[in-house]
N, C-alpha and C positions, 0 to 999 in steps of 0.2 A: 589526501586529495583536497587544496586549497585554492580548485580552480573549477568552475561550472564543466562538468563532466557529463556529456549529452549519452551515457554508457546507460540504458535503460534496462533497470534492473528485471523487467518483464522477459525480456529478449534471454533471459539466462534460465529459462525457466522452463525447460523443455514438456510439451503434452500436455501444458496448463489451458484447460477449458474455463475455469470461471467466470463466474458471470462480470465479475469488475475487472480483473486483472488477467485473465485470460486472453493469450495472445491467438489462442487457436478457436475462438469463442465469436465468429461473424458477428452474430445480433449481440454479443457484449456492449458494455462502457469502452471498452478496451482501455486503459487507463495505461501509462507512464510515467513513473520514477527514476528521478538522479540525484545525485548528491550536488548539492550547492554547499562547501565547507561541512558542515558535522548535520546540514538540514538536508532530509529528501524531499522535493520539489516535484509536484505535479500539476501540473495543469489539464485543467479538463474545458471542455467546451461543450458546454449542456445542453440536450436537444429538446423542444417543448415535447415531445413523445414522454419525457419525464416530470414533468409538472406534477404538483399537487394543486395548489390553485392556480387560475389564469395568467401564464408569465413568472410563475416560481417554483424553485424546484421542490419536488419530493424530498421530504424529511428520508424515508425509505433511501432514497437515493444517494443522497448525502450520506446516509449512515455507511450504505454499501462502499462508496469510494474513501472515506477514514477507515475504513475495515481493509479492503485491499489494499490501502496503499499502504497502512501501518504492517499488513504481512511481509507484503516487499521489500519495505524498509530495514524490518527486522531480522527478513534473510539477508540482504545485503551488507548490514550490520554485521550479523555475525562473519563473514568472509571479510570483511574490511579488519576486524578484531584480529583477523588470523594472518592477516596483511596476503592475500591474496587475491587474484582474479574473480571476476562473478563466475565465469567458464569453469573453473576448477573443481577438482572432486578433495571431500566428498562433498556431495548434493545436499543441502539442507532445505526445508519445507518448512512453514510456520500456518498455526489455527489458531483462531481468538478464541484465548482465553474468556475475558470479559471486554465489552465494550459499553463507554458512556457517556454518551453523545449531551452536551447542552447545548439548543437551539437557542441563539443570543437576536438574531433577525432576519427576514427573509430572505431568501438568496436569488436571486433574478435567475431566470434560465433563459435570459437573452444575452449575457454576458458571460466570457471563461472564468473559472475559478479556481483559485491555485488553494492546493493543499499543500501546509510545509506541518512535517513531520522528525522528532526528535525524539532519540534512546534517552531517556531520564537513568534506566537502572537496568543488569542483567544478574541474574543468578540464575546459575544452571542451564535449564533448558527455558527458563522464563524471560521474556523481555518485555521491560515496561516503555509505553511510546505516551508522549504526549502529541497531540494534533489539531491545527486549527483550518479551517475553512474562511479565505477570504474572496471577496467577492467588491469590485466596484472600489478597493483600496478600506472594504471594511471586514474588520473578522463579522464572518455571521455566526459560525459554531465552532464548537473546542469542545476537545475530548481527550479521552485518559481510556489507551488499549493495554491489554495484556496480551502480547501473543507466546504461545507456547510452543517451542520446537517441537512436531510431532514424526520430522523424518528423516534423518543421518545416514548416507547412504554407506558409510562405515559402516555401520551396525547391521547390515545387510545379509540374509542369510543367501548361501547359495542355493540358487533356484528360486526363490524370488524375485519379485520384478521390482521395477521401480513405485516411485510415489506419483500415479496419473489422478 
């Protein structure tokens, strides 16, 4: 994929409530990701309902959208490794591992803010993301996730459900 692919990796994500990335989640962030070459690219558009001080966003908030969208990315990661569609089975899920956000400067919550997110390393069911937070043409924060595969719809037993 070496072309801006508007394929939002949310949309692949069937019964996903969460609170960032949740496409079945009304009061959500609702957040989306796609691959721009080896980066996943999101854009968000901050609503002052998220503030921490007057006109900036919540650190909380911040934190939550490098958390989702590093999950995302790391599902979608893994299907692209496998050179397949997001639609395809089996279904993979990811949970952070760690997350470690450095807040570099304030981030306006009167302007959109693109997250770009990258796979630095994978082993096993581990994937390491690097992520940065710009704002206004400046990074304001950068982080370093670990998400962990927590659900292969392979390994599925019968009679069990999916991962909701």
């Amino acid at each position: 994929m070496d072309k801006i692919t508007k394929e939002y990796f949310q949309d692949f994500m069937p019964e996903n409530v969460c609170f960032g990335c949740g496409i079945h989640n009304e009061d959500g962030l609702q957040i989306k990701s796609f691959w721009e070459d080896d980066t996943a690219i999101c854009i968000y558009e901050p609503e002052e309902k998220y503030h921490g001080w007057a006109k900036l966003l919540n650190g909380g908030i911040m934190a939550t959208l490098i958390d989702c969208h590093c999950m995302c990315t790391a599902m979608a990661h893994a299907y692209k490794l496998e050179e397949r569609p997001l639609e395809s089975m089996p279904e993979y899920r990811y949970a952070t591992g760690t997350l470690t956000v450095k807040y570099l400067k304030p981030t306006s919550c009167e302007h959109p803010v693109t997250l770009k997110a990258k796979v630095i390393e994978v082993k096993k069911r581990k994937t390491v993301l690097t992520c940065e937070i710009i704002s206004q043409g400046e990074k304001t924060a950068e982080a370093e996730v670990v998400a962990i595969r927590v659900f292969d719809s392979s390994q599925q037993k019968v009679g069990e459900g999916s991962f909701k």
